[in-house]
C-alpha positions as CSV (number, residue, x, y, z in Angstrom):
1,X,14.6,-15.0,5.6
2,X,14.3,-15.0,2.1
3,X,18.2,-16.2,0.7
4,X,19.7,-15.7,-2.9
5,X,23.0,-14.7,-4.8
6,X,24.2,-12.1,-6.6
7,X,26.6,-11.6,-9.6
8,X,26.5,-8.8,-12.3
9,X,27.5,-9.6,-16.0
10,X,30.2,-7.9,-18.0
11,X,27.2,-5.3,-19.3
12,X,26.2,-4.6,-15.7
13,X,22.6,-6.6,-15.6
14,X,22.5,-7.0,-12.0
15,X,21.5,-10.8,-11.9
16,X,19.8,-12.0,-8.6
17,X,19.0,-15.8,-8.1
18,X,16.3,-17.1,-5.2
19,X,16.3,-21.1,-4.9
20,X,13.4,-23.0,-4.1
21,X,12.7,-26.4,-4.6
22,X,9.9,-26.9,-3.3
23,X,7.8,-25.7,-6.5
24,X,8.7,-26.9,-10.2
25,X,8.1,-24.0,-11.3
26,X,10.6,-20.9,-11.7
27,X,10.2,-17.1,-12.0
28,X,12.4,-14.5,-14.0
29,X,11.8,-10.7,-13.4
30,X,13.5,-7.9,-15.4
31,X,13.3,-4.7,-13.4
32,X,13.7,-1.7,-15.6
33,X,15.2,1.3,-13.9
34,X,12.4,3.8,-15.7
35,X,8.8,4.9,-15.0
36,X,6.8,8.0,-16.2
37,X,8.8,10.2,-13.7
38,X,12.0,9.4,-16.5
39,X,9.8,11.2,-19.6
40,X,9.8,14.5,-21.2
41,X,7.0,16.8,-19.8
42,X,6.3,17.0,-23.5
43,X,6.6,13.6,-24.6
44,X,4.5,11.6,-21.2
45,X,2.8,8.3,-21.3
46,X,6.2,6.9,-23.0
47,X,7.2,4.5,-20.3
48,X,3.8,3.0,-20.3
49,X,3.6,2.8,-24.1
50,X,6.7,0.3,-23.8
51,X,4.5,-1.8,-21.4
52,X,2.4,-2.8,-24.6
53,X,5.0,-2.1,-27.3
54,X,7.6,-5.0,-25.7
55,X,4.7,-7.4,-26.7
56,X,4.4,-6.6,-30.0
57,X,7.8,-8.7,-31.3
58,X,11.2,-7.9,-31.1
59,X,14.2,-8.3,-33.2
60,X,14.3,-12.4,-33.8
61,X,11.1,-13.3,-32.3
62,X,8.0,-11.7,-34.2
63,X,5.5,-12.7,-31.5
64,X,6.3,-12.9,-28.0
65,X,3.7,-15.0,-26.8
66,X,3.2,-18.2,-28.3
67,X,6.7,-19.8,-27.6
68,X,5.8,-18.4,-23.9
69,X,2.5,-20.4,-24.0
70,X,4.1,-23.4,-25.9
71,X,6.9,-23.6,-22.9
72,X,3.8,-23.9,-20.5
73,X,4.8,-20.3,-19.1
74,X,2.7,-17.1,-18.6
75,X,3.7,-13.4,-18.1
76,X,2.4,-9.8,-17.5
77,X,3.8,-6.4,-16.8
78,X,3.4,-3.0,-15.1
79,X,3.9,0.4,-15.4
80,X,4.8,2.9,-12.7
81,X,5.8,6.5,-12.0
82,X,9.2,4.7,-10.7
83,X,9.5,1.4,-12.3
84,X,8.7,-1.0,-15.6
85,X,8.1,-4.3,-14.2
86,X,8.3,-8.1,-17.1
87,X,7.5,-11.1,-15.5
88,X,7.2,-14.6,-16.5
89,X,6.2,-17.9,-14.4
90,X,6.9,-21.2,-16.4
91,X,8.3,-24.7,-15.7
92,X,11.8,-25.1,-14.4
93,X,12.7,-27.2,-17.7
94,X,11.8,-24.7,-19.8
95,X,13.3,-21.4,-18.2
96,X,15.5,-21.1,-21.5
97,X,12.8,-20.3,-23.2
98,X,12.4,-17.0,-20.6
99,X,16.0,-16.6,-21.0
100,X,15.5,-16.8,-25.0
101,X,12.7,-14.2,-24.7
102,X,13.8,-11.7,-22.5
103,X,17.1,-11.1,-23.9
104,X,16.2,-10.8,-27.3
105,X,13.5,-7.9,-26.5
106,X,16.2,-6.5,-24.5
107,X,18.6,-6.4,-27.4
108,X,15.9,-4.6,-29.7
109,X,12.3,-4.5,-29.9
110,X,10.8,-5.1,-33.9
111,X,10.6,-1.5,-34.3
112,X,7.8,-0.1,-37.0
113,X,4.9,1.9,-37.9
114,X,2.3,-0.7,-37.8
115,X,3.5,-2.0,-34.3
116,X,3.6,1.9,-33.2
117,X,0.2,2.7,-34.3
118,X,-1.2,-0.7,-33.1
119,X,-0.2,-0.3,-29.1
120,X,-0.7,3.8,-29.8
121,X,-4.2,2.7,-30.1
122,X,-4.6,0.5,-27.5
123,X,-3.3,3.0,-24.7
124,X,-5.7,5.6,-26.2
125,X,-8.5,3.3,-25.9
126,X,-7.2,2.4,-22.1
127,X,-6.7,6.3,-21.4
128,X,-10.5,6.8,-22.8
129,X,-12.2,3.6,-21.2
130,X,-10.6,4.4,-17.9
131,X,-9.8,8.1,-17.0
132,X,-12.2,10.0,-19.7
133,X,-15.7,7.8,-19.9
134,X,-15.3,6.7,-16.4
135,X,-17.4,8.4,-13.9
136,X,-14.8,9.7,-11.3
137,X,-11.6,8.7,-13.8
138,X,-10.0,12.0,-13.6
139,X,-9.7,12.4,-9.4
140,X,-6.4,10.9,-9.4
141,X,-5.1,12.7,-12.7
142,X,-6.5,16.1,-10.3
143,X,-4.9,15.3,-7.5
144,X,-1.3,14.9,-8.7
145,X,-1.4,18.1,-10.3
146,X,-3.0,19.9,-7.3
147,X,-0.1,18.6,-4.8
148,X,3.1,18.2,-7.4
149,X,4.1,21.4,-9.0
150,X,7.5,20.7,-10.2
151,X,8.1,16.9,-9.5
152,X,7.2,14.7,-12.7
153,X,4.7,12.7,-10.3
154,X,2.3,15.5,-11.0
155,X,1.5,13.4,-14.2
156,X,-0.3,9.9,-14.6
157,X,2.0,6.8,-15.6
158,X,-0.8,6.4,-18.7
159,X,0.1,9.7,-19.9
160,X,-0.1,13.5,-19.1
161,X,-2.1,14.6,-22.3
162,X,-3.8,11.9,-24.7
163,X,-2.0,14.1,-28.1
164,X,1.3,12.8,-26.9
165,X,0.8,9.4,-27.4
166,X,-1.2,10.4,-30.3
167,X,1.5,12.2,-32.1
168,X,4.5,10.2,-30.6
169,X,6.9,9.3,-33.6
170,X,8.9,6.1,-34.5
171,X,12.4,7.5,-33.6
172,X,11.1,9.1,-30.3
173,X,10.6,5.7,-28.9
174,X,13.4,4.4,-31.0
175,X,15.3,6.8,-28.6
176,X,13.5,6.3,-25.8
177,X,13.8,2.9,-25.8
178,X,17.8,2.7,-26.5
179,X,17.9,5.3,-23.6
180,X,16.6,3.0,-21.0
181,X,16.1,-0.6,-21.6
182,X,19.5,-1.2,-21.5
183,X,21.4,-3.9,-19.3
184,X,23.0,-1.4,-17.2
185,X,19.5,0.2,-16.3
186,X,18.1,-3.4,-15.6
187,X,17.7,-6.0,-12.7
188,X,17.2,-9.7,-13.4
189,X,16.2,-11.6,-10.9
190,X,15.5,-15.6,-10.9
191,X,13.4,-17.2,-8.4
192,X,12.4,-21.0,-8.3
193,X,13.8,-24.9,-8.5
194,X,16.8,-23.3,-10.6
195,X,20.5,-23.2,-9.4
196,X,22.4,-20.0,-9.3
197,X,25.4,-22.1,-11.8
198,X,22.7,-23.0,-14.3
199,X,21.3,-19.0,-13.9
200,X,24.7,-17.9,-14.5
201,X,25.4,-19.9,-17.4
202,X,22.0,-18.8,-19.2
203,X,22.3,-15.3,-18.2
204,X,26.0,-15.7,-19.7
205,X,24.5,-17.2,-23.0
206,X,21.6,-14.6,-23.4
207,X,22.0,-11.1,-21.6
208,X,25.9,-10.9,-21.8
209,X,26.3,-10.2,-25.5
210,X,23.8,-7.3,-25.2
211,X,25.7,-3.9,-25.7
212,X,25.6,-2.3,-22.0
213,X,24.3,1.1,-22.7
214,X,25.1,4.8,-21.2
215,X,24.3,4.4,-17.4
216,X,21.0,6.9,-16.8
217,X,21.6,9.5,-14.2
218,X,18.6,11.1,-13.2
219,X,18.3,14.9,-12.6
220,X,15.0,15.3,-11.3
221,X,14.4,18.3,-8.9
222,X,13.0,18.0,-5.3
223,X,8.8,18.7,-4.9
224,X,9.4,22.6,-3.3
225,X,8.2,22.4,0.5
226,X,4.5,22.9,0.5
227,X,3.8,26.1,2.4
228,X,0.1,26.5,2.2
229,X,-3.0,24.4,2.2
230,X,-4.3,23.9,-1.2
231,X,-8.2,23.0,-2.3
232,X,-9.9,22.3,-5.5
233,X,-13.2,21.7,-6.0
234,X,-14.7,19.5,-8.9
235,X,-18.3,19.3,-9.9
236,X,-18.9,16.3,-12.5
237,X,-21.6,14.1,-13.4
238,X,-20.5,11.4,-11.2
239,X,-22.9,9.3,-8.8
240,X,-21.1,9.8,-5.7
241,X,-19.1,12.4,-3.8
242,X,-15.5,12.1,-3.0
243,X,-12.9,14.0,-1.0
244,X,-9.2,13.3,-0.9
245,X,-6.9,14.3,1.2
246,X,-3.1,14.1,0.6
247,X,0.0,14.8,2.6
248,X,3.6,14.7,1.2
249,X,5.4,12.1,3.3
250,X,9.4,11.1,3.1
251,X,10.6,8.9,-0.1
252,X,10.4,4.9,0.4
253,X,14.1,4.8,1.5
254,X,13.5,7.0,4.3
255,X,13.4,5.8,7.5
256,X,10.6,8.0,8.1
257,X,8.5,5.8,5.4
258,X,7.5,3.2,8.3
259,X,5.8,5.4,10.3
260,X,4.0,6.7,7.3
261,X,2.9,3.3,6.3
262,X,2.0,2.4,10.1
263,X,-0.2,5.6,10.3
264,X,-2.2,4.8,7.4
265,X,-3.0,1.2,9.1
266,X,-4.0,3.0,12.2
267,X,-6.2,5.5,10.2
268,X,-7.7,3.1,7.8
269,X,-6.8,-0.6,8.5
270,X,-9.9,-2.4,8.3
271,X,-13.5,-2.1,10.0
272,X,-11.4,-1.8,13.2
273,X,-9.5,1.0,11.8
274,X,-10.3,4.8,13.2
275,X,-11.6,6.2,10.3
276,X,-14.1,3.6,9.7
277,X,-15.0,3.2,13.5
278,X,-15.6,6.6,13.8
279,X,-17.1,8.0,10.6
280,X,-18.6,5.2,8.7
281,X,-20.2,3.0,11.8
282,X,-20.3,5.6,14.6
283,X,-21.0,9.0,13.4
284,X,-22.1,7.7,9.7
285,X,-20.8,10.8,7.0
286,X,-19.4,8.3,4.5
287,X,-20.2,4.6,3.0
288,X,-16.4,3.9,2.7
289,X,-13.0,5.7,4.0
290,X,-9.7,4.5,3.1
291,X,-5.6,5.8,3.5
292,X,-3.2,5.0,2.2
293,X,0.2,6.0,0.8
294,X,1.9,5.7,-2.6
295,X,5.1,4.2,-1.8
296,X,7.2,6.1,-4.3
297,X,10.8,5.9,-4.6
298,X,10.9,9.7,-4.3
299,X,8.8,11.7,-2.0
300,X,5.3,9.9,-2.2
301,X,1.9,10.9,-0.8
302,X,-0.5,10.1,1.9
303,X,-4.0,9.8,0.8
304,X,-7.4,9.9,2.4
305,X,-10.2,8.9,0.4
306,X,-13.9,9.1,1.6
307,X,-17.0,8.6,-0.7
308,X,-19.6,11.3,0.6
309,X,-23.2,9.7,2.2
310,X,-26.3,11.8,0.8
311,X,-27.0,14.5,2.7
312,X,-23.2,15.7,4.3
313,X,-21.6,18.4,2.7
314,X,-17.8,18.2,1.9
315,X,-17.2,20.6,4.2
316,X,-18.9,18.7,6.5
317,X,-17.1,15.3,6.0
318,X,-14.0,17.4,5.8
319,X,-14.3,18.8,9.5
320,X,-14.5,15.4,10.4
321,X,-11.6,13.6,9.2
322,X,-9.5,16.7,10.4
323,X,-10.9,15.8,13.9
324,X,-9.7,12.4,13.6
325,X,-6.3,13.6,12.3
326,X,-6.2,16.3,15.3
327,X,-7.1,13.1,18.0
328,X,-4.3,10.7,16.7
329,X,-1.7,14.0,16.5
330,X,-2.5,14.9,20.1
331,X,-2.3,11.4,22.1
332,X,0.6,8.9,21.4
333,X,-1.0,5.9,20.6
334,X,-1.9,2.6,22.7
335,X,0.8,-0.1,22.9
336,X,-2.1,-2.6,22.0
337,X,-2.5,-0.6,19.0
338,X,0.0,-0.4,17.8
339,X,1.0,-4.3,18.2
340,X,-1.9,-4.9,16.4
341,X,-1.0,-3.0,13.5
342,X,2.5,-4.5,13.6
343,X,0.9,-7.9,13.9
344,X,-1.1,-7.2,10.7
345,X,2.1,-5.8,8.7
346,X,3.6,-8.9,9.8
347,X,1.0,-11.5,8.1
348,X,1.0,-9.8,5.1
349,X,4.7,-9.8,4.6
350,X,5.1,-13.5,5.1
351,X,1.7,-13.8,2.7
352,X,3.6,-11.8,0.4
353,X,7.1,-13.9,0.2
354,X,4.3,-17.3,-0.1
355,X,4.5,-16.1,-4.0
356,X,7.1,-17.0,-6.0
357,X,6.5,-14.5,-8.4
358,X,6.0,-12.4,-5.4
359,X,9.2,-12.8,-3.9
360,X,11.2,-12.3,-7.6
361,X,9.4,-9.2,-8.2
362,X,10.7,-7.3,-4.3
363,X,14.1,-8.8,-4.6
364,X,14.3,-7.0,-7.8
365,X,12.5,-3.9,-6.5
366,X,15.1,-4.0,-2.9
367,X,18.1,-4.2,-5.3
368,X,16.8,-0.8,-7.3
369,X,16.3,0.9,-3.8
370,X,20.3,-0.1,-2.7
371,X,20.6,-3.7,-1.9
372,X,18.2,-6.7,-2.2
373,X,19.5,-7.5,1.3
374,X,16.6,-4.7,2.6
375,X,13.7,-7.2,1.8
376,X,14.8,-9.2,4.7
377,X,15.1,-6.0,7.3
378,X,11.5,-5.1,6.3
379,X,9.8,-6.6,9.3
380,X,12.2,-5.2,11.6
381,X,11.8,-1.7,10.4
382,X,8.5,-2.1,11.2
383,X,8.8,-3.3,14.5
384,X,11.1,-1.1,15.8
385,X,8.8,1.9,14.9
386,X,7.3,3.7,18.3
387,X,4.0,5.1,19.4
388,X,6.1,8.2,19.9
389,X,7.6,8.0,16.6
390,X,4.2,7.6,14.8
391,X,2.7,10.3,16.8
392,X,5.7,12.9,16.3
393,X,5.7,12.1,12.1
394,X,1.5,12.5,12.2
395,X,2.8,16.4,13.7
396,X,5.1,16.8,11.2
397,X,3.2,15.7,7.9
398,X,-0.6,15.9,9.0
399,X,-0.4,19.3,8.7
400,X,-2.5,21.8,6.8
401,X,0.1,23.4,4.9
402,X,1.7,20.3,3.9
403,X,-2.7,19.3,2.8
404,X,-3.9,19.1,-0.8
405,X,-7.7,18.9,-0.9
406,X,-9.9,17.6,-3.3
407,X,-13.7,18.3,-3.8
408,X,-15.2,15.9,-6.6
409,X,-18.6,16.4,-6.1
410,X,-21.6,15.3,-7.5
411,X,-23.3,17.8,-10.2
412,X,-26.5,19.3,-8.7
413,X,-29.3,18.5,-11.1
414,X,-30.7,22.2,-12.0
């Protein structure tokens, strides 16, 4: 049971405090309500961009991380298609440094060209090194498109097209920026040998005096049913061949999303797993199979990803995962089994909450999806899934309607 307090400021930052004092350390997220799913189909890669650009100085503070360092403290971020994720670890004495920090790129990042073009040429570099000179860089950027047709999932968090990050201008991400980084679009969360009294008064100090902003309601239209298998095949000069196989599976506040999650521990959850007993030790058509699902905020995807062994066809390695999918759809599955998998679940929730940063970053992430409170009714969402639950949701998405299919095959040498 993981305990904290609430309280939200006169701007609306949601302010969550976690106590431990068993560690001098403390822990400060700042969940920001936006992720490439928040962009312009014309304007992508925007969310991500900030990633970089809220390093780059801000308003009082013209670099970010040498106080950081100087306060003993270190930080990082993340991008997704949901969420932009700051956090910072550092020594309880010194969390008004965080405070400090935080709230002043909050109020305003150092705005200019030279800052612009500096992080615009870093995330083309990443976009180059990692989805256009890597090998197989470009299945996930194929896959999204081929299942998402209207959803803004159907684009990567890096960007949708390198040219708009290229041509993105100054008071585009001016706009951006003042659109959605705002205190009202935020979740702070404190974790670590801190009281909630000394959290209050620093958050009082720092965030309160920021302006609240416009609250950002979303109107982003449902993924359409899928109605019909899809398939695309790939040929590249990559030195393995991949399928992947994705279904459309409820959004992470669904109570359907356990099952999900369940299944793709049955199908692919270690050298146990089905997939793996079955097609990589037993009947050997691939060197590694994995599934797994997204976990998005709004309807996500399960994946199954198998790199080919020389000599079986796509078609072939296809056949057989859709055998194993057709066994686990027609028998309800072992209570030993399914223990197991609950077992495993289990241990890595409570290896999860070990980290403090850990355990700041899902408070913050429970309070975006309705209440932080849910982070403690996790493990009983799992347990009170069913072998008859799992096997009725396997019917329902493991369909081949509901199936995107991608070929990403090796290049025949001519």
């Amino acid at each position: 049971m993981i305990k904290f307090d609430k309280f939200t400021l006169k701007n609306g930052l949601r302010c969550i405090v976690h106590h431990d004092n068993s560690t001098p350390m403390v822990a400060m997220n700042i969940l920001y309500d936006v992720g490439a799913k928040d962009e312009n189909p014309a304007q992508t890669g925007f969310a991500h961009l900030f990633e970089h650009l809220m390093f780059g100085g801000s308003l009082n503070i013209p670099d970010y991380d040498e106080p950081l360092q100087m306060a003993g403290g270190e930080n990082n971020a993340y991008t997704t298609n949901d969420i932009t994720n700051y956090y910072i670890q550092l020594p309880a004495e010194n969390i008004e440094t965080a405070f400090w920090l935080e709230s002043d790129r909050m109020m305003s990042l150092a705005f200019g060209e030279k800052s612009l073009d500096v992080q615009r040429k870093v995330v083309c570099e990443e976009f180059k090194e990692h989805y256009i000179n890597k090998p197989s860089g470009e299945t996930w950027k194929s896959l999204r498109e081929l299942c998402y047709t209207q959803h803004p999932y159907q684009w990567m968090t890096i960007v949708k097209e390198l040219s708009h990050i290229e041509n993105a201008a100054l008071q585009d991400v001016r706009n951006f920026f003042f659109k959605h980084y705002r205190p009202l679009n935020a979740i702070l969360c404190v974790a670590g040998n801190i009281t909630t009294e000394r959290v209050k008064e620093l958050a009082t100090k720092w965030f309160e005096p920021i302006e609240s902003g416009e609250k950002y309601v979303r109107h982003i239209a449902d993924e359409p049913v899928q109605t019909a298998p899809r398939l695309q095949v790939v040929e590249k000069e990559v030195p393995v061949s991949v399928i992947m196989k994705a279904y459309h599976i409820a959004s992470r506040t669904d109570p359907n999303y356990y099952a999900a999650d369940v299944i793709t521990e049955i199908l692919s959850g270690g050298q146990s797993s089905r997939l793996y007993q079955k097609l990589v030790k037993e009947n050997p058509m691939f060197s590694q199979i994995d599934c797994y699902h997204t976990g998005s905020v709004d309807k996500g995807l399960l994946v199954i990803e198998a790199k080919l062994l020389p000599g079986i066809t796509a078609e072939q390695g296809d056949a057989a995962i859709q055998q194993e999918i057709e066994i686990l759809k027609a028998s309800a599955l072992g209570e030993t089994e399914l223990e197991k998998v609950k077992n495993k679940i289990e241990s890595m929730i409570a290896f999860e909450d070990l980290g403090l940063l850990s355990r700041a970053n899902n408070l913050a992430f429970y309070e975006l999806l309705g209440d932080a409170e849910k982070m403690n009714e996790e493990l009983a969402n799992y347990h009170r899934v069913t072998a008859a639950e799992v096997q009725s949701y396997a019917n329902e998405v493991l369909t081949a309607n509901n199936s995107s299919t991608l070929y990403y095959l090796a290049k025949q040498a001519s």
